[in-house]
C-alpha positions as CSV (number, residue, x, y, z in Angstrom):
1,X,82.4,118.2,99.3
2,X,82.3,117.2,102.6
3,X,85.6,115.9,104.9
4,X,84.8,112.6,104.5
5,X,84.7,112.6,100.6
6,X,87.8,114.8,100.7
7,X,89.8,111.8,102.6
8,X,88.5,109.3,100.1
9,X,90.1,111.4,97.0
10,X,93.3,111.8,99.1
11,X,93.9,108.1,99.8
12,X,93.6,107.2,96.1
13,X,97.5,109.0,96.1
14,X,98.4,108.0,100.1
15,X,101.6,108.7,99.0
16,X,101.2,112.0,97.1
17,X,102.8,111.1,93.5
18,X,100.1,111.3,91.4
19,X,100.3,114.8,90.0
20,X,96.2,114.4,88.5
21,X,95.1,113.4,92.2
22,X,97.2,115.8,93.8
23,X,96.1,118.9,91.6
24,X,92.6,118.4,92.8
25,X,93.4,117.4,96.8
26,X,95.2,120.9,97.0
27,X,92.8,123.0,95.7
28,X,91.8,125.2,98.3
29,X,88.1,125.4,97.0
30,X,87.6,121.4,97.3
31,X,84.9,121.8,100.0
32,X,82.5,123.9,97.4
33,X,83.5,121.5,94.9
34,X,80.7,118.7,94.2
35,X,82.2,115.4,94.5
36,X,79.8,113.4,91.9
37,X,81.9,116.7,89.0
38,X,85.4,115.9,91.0
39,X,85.2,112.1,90.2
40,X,84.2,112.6,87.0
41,X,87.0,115.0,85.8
42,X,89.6,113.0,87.6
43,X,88.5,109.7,85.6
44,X,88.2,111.5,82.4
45,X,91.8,112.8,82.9
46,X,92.9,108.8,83.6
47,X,91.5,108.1,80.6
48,X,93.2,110.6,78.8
49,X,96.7,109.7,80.7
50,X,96.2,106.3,80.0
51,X,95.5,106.7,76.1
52,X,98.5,108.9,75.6
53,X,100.7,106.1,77.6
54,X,99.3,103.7,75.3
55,X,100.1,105.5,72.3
56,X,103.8,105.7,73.7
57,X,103.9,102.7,74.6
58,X,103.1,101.4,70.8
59,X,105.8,103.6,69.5
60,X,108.5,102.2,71.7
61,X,107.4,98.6,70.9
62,X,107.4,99.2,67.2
63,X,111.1,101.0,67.2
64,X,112.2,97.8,69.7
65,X,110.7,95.8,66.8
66,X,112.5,97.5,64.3
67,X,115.3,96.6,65.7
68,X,115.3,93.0,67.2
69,X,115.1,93.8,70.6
70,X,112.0,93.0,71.7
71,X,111.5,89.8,72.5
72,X,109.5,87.2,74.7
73,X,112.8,86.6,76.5
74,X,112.8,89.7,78.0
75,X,109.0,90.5,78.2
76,X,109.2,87.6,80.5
77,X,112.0,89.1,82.5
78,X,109.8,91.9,83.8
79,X,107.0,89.7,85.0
């Protein structure tokens, strides 16, 4: 991967919090890693991160259902 691909990956996290990014921006083997493979993985893992937040996210709305508390009123609130 050449320097120039390597600063793209790293300003998808500019501020480093994104443990996926970060665990492939550290690697100390990036250079010999082809960048075409790297974007791949690190989209399939998004995927896969944003499925399981998704399935979360259903259970938490079903048990505020369950219970009243989610409502329009404060689904508005956040926006």
């Amino acid at each position: 991967m050449t320097p120039a691909n390597i600063q793209k990956l790293k300003l998808l996290d500019p501020k480093g919090k994104s443990g996926t990014i970060q665990s492939v921006v550290l690697r100390n083997d990036l250079h010999s890693q082809s960048y075409e493979n790297t974007l791949y993985w690190l989209l399939k893992v998004t995927l896969l991160e944003k499925e399981a937040l998704e399935k979360e996210n259903k259970k938490y709305v079903r048990e505020l259902k369950k219970h009243s508390l989610y409502t329009n009123e404060l689904i508005l609130q956040e926006e």
